[in-house]
N, CA, C and O atoms as a Tinker XYZ file with bonds, in Angstrom:
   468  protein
     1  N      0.827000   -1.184000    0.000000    73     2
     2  CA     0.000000    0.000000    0.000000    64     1     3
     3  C      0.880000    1.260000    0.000000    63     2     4     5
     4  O      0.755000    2.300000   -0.647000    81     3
     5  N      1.880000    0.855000    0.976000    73     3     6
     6  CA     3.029000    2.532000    0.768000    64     5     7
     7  C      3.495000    2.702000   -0.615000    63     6     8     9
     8  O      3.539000    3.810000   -1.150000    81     7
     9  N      3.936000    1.322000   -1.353000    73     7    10
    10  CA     4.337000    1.932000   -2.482000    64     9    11
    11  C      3.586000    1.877000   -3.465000    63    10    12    13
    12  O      4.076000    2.178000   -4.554000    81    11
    13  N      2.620000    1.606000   -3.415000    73    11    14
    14  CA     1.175000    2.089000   -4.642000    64    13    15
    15  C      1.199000    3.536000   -4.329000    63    14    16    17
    16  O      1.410000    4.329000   -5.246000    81    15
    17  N      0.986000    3.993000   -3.010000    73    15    18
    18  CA     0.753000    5.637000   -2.769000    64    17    19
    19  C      1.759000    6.304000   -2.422000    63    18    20    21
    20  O      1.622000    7.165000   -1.554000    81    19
    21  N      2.793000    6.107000   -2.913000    73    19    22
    22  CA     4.006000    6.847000   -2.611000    64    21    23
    23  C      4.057000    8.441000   -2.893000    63    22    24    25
    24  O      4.464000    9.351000   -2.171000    81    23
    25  N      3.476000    8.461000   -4.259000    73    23    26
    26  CA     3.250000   10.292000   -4.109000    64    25    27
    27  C      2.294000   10.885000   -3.235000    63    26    28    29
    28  O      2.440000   12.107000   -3.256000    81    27
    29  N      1.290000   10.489000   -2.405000    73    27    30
    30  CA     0.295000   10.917000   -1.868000    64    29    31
    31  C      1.302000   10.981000   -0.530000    63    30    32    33
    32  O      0.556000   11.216000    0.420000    81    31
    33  N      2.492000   10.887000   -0.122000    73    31    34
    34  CA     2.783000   10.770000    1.111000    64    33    35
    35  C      2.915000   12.401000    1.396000    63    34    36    37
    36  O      3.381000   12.826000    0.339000    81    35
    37  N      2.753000   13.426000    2.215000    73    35    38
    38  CA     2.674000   14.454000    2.343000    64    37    39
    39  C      4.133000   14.950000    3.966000    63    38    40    41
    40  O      4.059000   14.474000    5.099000    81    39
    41  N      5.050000   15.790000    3.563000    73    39    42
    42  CA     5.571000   16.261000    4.753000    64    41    43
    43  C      4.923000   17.154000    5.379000    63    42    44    45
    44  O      4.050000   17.992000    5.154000    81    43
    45  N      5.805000   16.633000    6.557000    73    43    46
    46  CA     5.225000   17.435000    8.033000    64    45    47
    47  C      5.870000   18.206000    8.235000    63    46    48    49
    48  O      7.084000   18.005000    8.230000    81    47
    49  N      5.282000   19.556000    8.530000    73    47    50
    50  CA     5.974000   20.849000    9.005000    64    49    51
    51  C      6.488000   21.073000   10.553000    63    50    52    53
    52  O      7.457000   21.688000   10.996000    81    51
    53  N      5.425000   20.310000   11.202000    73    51    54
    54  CA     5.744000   20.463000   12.519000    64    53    55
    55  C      5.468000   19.216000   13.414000    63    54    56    57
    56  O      4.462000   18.607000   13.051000    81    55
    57  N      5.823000   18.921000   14.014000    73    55    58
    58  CA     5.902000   17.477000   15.029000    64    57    59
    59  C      7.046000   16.077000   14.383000    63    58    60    61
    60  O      8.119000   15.793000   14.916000    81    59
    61  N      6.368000   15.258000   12.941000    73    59    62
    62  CA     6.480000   14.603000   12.949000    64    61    63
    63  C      7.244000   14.811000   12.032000    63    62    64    65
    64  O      6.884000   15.487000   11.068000    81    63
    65  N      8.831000   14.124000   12.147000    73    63    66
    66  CA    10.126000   14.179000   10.993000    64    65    67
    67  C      9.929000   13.412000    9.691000    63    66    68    69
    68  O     10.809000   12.687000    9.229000    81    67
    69  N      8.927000   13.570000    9.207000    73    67    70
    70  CA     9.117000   12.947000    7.637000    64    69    71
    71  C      7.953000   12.845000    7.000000    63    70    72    73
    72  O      7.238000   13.829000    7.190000    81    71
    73  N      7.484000   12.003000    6.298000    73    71    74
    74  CA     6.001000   11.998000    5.797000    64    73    75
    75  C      5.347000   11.489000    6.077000    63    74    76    77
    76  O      5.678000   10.491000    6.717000    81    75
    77  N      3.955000   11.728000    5.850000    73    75    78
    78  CA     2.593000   10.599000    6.220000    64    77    79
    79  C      2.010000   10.833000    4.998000    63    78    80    81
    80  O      2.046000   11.714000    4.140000    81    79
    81  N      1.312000    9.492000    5.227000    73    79    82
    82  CA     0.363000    9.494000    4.103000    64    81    83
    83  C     -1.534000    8.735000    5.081000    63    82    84    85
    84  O     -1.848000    7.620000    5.497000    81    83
    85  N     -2.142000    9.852000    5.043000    73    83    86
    86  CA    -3.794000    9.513000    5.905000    64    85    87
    87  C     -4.428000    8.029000    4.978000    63    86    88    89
    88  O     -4.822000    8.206000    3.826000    81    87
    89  N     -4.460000    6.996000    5.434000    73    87    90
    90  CA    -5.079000    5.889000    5.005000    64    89    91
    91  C     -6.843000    6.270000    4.888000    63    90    92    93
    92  O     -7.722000    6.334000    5.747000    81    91
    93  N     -6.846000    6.448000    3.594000    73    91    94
    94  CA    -8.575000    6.088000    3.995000    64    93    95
    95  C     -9.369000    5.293000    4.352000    63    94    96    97
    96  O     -9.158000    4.148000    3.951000    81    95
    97  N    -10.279000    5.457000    5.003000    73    95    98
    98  CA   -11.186000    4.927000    6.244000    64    97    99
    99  C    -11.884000    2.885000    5.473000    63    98   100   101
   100  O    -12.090000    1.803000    6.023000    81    99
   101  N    -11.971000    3.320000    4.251000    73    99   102
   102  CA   -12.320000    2.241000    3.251000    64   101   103
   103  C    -11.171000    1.187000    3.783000    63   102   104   105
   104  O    -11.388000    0.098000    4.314000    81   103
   105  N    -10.062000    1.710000    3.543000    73   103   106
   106  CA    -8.650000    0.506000    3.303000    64   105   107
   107  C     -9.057000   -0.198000    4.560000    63   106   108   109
   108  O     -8.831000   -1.407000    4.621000    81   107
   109  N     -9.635000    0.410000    5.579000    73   107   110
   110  CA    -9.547000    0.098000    6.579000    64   109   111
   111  C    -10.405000   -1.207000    7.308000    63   110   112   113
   112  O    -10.152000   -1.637000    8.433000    81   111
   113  N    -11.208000   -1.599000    6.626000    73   111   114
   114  CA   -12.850000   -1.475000    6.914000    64   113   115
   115  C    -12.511000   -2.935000    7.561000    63   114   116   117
   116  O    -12.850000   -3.123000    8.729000    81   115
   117  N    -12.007000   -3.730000    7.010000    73   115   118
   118  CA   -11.891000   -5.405000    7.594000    64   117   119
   119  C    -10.738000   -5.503000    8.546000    63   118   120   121
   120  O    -10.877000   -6.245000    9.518000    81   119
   121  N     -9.705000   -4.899000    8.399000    73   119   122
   122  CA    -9.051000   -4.705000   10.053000    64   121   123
   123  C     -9.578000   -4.137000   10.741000    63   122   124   125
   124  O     -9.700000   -4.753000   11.800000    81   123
   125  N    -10.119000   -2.972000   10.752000    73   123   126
   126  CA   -11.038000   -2.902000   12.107000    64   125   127
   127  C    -12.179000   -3.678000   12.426000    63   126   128   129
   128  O    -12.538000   -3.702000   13.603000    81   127
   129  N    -12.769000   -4.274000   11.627000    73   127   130
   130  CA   -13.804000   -5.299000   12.219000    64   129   131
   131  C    -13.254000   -6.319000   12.569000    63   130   132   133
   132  O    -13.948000   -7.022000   13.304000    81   131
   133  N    -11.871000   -6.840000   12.243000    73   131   134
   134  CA   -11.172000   -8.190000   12.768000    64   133   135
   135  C    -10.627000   -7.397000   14.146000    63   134   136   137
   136  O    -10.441000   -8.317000   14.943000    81   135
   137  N    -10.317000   -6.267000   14.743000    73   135   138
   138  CA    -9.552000   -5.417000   15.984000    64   137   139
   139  C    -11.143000   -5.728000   16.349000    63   138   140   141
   140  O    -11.287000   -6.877000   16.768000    81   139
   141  N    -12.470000   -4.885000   16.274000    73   139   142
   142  CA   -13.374000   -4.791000   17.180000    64   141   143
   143  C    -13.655000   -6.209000   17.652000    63   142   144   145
   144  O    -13.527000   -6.307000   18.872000    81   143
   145  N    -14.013000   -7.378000   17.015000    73   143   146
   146  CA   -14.428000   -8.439000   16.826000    64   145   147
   147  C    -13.490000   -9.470000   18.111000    63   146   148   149
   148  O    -13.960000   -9.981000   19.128000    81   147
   149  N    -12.375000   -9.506000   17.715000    73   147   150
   150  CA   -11.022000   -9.898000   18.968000    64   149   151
   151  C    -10.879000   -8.902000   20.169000    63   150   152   153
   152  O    -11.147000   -9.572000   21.167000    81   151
   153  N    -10.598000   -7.681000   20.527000    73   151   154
   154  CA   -10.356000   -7.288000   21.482000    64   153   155
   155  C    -11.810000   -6.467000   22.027000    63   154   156   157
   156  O    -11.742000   -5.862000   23.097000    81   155
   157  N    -12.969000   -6.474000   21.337000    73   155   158
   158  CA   -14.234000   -6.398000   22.466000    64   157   159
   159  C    -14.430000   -7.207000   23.336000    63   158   160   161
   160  O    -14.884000   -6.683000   24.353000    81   159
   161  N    -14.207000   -8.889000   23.428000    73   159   162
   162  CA   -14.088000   -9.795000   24.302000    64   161   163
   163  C    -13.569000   -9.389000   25.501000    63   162   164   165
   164  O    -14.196000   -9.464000   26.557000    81   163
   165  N    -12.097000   -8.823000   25.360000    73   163   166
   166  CA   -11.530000   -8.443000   26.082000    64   165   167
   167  C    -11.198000   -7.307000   27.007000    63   166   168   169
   168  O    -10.718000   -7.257000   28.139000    81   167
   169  N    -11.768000   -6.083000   25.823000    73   167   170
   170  CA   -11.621000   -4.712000   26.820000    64   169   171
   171  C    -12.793000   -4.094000   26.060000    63   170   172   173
   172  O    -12.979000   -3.886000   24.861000    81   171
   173  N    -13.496000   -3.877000   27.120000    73   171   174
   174  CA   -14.872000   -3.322000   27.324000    64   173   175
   175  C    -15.048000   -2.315000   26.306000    63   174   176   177
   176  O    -15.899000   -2.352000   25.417000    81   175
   177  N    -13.761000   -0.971000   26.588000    73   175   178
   178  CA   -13.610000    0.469000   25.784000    64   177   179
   179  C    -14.133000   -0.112000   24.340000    63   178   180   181
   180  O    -14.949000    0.697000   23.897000    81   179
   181  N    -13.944000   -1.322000   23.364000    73   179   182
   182  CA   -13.939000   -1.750000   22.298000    64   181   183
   183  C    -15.386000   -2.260000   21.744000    63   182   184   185
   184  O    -15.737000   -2.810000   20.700000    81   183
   185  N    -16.073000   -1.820000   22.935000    73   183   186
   186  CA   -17.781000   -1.833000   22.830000    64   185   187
   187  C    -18.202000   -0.353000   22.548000    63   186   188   189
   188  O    -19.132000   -0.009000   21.819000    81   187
   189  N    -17.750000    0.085000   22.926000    73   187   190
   190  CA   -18.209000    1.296000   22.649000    64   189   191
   191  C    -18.176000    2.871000   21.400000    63   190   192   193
   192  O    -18.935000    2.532000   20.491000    81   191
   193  N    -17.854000    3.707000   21.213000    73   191   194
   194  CA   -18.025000    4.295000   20.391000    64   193   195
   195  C    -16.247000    4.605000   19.912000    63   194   196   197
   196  O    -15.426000    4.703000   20.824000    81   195
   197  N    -15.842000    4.722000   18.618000    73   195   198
   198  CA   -14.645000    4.305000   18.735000    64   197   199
   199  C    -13.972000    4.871000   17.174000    63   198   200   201
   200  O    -14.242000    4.522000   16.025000    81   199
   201  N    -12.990000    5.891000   17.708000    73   199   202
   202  CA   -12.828000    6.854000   16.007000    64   201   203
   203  C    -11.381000    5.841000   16.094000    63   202   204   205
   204  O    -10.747000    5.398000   17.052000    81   203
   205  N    -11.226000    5.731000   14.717000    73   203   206
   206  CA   -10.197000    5.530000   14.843000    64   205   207
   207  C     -9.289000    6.370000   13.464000    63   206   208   209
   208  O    -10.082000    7.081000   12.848000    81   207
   209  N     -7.862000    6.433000   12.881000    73   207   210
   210  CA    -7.177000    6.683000   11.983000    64   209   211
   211  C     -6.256000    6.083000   11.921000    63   210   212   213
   212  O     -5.813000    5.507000   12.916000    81   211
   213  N     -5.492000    6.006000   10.371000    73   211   214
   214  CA    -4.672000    4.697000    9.919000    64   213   215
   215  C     -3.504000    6.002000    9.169000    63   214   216   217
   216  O     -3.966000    6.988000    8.597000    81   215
   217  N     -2.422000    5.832000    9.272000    73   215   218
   218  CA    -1.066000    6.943000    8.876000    64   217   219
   219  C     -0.237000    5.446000    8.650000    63   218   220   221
   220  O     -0.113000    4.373000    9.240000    81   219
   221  N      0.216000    6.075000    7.461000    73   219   222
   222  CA     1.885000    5.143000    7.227000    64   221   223
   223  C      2.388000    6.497000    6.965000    63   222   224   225
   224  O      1.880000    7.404000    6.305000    81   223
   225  N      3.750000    6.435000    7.771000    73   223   226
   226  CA     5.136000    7.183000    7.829000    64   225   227
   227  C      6.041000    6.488000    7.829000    63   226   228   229
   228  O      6.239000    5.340000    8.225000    81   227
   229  N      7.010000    7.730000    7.039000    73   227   230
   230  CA     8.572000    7.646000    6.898000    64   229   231
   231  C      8.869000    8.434000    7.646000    63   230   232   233
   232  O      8.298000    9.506000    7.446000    81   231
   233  N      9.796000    8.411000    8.790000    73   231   234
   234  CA    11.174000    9.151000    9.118000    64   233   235
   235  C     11.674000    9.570000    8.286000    63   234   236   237
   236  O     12.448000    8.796000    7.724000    81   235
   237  N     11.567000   10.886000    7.748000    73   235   238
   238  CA    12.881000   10.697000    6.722000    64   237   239
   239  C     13.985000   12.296000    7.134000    63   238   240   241
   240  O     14.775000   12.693000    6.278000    81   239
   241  N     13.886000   12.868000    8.198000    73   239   242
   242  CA    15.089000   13.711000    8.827000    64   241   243
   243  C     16.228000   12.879000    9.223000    63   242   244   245
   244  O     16.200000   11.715000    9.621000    81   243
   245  N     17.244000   13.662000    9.053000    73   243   246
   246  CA    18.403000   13.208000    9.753000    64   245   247
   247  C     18.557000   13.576000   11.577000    63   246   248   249
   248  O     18.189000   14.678000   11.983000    81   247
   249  N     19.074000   12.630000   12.454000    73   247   250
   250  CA    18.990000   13.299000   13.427000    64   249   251
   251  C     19.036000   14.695000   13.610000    63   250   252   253
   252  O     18.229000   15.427000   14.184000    81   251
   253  N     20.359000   15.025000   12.897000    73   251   254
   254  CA    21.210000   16.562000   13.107000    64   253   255
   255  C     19.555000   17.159000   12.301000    63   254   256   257
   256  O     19.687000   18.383000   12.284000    81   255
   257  N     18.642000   16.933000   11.891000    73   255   258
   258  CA    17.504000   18.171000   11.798000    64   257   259
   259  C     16.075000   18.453000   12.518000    63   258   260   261
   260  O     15.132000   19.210000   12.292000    81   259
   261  N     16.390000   17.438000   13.527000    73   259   262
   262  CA    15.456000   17.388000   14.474000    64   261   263
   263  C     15.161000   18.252000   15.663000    63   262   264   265
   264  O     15.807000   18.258000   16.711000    81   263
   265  N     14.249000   18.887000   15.416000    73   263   266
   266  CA    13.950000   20.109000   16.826000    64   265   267
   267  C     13.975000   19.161000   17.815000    63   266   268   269
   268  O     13.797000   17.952000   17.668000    81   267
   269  N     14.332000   20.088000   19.394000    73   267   270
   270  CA    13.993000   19.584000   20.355000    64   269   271
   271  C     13.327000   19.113000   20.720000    63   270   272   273
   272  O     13.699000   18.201000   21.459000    81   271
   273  N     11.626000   19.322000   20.517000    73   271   274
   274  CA    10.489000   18.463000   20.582000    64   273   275
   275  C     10.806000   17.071000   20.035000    63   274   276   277
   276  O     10.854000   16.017000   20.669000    81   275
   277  N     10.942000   17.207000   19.178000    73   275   278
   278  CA    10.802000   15.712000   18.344000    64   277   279
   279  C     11.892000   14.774000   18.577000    63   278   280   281
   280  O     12.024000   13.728000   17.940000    81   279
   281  N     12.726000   15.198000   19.570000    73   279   282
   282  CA    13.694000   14.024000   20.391000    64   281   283
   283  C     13.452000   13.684000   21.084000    63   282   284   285
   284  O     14.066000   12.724000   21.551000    81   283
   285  N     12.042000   14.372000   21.866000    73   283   286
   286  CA    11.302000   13.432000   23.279000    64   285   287
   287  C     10.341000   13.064000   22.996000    63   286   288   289
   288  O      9.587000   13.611000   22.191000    81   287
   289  N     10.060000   11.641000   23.830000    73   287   290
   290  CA     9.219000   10.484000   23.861000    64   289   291
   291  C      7.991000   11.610000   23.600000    63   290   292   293
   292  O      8.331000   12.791000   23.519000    81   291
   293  N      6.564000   11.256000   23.469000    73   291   294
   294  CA     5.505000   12.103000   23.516000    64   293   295
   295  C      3.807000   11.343000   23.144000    63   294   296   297
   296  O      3.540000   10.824000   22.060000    81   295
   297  N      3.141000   11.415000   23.951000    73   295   298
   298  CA     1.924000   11.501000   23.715000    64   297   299
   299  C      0.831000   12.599000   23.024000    63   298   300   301
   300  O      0.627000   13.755000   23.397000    81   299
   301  N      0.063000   11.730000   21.675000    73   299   302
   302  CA    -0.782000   12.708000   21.107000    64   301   303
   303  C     -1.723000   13.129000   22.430000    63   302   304   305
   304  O     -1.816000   12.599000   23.537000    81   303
   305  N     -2.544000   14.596000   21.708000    73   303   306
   306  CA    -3.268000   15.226000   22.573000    64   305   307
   307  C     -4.564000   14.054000   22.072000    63   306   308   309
   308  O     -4.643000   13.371000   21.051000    81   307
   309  N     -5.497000   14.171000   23.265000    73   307   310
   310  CA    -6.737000   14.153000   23.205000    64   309   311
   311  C     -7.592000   14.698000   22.521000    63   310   312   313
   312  O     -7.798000   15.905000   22.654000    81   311
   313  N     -8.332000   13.893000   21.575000    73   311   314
   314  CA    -9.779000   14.673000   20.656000    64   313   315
   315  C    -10.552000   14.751000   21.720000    63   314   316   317
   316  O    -11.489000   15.473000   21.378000    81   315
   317  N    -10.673000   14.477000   22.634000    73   315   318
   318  CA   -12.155000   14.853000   23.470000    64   317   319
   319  C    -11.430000   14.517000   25.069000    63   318   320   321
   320  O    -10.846000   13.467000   25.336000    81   319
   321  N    -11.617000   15.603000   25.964000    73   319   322
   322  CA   -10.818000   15.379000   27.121000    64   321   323
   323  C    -11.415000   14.260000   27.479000    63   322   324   325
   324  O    -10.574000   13.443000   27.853000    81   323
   325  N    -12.811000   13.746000   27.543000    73   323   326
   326  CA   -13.452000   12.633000   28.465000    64   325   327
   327  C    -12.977000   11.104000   28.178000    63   326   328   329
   328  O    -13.128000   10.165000   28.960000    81   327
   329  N    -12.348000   11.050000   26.842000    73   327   330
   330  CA   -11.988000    9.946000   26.527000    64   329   331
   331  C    -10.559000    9.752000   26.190000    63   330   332   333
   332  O    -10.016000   10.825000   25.927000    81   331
   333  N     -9.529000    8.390000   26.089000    73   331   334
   334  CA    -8.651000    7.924000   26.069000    64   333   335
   335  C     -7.946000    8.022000   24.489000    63   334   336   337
   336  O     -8.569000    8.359000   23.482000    81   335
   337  N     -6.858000    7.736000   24.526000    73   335   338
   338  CA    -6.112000    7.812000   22.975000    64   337   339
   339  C     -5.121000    6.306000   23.388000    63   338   340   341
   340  O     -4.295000    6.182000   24.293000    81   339
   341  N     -5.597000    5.225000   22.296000    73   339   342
   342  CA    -4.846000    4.315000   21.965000    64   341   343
   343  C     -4.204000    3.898000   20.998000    63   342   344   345
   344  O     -4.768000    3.462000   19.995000    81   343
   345  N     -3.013000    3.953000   21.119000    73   343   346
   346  CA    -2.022000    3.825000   20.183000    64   345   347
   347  C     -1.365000    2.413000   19.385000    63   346   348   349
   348  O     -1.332000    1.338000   19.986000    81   347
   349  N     -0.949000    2.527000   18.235000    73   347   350
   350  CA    -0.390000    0.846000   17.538000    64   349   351
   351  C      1.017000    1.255000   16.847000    63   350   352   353
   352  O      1.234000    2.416000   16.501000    81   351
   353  N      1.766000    0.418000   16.708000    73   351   354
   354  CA     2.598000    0.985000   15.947000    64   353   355
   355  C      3.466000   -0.322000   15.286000    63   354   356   357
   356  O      4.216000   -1.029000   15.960000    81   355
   357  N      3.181000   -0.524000   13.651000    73   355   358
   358  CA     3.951000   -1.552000   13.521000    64   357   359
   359  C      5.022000   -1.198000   12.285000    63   358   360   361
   360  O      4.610000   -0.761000   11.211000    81   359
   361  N      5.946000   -1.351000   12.460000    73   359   362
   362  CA     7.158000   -0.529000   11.798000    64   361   363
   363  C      7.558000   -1.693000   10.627000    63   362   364   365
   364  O      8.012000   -2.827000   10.778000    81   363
   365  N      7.244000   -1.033000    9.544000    73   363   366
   366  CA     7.994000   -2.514000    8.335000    64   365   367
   367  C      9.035000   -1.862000    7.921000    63   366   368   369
   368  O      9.175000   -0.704000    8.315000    81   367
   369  N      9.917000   -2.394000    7.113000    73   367   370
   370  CA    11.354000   -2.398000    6.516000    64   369   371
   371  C     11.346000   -3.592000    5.318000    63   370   372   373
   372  O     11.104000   -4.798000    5.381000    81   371
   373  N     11.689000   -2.777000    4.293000    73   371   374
   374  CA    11.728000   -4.137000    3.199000    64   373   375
   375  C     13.374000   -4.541000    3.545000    63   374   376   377
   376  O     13.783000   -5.586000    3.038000    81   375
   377  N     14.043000   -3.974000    4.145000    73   375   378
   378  CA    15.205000   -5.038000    4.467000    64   377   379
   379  C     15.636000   -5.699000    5.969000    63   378   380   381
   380  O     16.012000   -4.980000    6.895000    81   379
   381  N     15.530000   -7.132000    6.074000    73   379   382
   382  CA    15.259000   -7.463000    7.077000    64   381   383
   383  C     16.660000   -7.024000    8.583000    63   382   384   385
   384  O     16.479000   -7.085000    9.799000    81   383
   385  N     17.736000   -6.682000    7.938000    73   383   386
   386  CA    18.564000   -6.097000    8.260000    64   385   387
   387  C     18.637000   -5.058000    9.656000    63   386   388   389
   388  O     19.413000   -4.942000   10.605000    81   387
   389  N     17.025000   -4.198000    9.086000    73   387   390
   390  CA    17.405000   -2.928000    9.770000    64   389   391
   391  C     16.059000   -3.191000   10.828000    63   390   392   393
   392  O     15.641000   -2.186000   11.403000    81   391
   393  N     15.365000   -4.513000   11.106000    73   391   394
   394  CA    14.572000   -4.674000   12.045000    64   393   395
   395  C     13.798000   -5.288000   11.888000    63   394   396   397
   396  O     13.845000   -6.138000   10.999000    81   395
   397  N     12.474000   -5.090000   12.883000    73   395   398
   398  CA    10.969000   -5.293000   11.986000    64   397   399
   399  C     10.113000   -4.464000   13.188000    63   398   400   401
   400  O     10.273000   -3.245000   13.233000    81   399
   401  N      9.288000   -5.049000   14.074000    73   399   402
   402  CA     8.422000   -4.651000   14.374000    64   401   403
   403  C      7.967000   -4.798000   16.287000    63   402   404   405
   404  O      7.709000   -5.838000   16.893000    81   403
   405  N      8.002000   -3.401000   16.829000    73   403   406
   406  CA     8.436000   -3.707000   18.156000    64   405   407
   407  C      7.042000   -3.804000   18.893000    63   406   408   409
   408  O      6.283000   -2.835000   18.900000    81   407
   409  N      6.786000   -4.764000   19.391000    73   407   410
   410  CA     5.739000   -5.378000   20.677000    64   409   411
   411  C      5.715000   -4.520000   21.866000    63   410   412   413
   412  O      6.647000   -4.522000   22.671000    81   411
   413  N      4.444000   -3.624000   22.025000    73   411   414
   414  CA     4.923000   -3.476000   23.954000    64   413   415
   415  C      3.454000   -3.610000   24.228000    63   414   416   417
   416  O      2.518000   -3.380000   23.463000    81   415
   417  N      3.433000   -4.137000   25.798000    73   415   418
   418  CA     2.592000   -4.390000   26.623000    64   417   419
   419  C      2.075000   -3.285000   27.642000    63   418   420   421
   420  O      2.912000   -2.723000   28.348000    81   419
   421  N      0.482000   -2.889000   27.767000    73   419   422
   422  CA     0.280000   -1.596000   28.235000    64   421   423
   423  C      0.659000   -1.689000   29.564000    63   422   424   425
   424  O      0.834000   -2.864000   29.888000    81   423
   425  N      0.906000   -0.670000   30.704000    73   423   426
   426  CA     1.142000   -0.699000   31.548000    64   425   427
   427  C      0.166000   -0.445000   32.726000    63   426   428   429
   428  O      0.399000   -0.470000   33.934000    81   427
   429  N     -1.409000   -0.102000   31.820000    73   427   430
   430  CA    -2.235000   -0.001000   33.032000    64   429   431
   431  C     -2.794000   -1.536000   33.369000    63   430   432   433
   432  O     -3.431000   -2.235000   32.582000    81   431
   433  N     -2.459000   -1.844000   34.538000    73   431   434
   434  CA    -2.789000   -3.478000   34.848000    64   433   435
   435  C     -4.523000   -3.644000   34.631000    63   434   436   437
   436  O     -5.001000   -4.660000   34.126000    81   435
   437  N     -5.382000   -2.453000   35.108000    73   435   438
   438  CA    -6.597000   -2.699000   34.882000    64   437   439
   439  C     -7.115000   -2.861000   33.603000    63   438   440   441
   440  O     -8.056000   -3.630000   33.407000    81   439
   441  N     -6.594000   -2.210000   32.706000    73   439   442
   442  CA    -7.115000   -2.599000   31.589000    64   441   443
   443  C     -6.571000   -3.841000   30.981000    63   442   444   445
   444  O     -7.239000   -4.384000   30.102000    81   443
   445  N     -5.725000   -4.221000   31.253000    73   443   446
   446  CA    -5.017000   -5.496000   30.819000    64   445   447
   447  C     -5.590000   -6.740000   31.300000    63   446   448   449
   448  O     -5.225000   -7.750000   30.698000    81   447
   449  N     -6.370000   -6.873000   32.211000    73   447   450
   450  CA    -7.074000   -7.772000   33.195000    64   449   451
   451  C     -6.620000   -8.477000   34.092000    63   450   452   453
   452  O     -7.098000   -9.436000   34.699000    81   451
   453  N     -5.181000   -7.696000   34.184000    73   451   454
   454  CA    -4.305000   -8.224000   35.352000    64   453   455
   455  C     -4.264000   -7.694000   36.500000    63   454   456   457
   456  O     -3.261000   -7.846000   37.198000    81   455
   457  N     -5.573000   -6.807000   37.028000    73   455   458
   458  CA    -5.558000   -6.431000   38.075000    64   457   459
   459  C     -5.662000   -7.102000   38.919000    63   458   460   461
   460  O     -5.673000   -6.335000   39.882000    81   459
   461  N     -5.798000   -8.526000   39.443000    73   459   462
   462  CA    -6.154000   -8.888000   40.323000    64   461   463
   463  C     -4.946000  -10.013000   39.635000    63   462   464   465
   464  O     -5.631000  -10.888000   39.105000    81   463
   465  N     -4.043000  -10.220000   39.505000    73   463   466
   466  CA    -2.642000  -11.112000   39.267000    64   465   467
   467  C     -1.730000  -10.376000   40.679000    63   466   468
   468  O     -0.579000  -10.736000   40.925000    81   467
């Protein structure tokens, strides 16, 4: 899909060092019903009302052009103070060389259903 839409990828002026390209909501339509379908079982939030958006990015700054912001860790803001922002992130590389794709586990135990472990 990145490289079918490679010209549609658009730079970022401010925050994020390189390009995105906004996935439309269509591409989307059967992974999110395979995400709602598996993790409503599990976490409640996934019953309920639920925006979501799909971005493929490149990095493509060199360290040496990176503002100060954009060298620290950071959480997006909130669309609506009353509700939560959950994040995914799966990083491809067509050469297996330079990685693949990093796993992390949330840290609030309640939502994880390990509150009582």
């Amino acid at each position: 899909m990145a490289a079918e839409h490679a010209a549609a990828f658009e730079p970022q002026q401010i925050g994020y060092p390189g390009v995105l390209y906004d996935v439309p909501r269509s591409a989307m339509d059967d992974i999110q019903r395979f995400i709602r379908s598996h993790m409503s079982r599990r976490f409640s939030f996934f019953k309920g009302d639920i925006r979501t958006s799909t971005y493929l990015s490149m990095a493509t700054r060199q360290p040496g052009e990176l503002g100060p912001l954009q060298r620290l860790p950071h959480s997006d803001p909130r669309a609506n103070p009353e509700r939560h922002n959950y994040a995914a992130l799966v990083y491809l590389f067509d050469n297996p060389e330079l990685g693949g794709t990093g796993f992390y586990r949330w840290t609030n135990r309640e939502l994880t259903g390990l509150a009582s472990v």
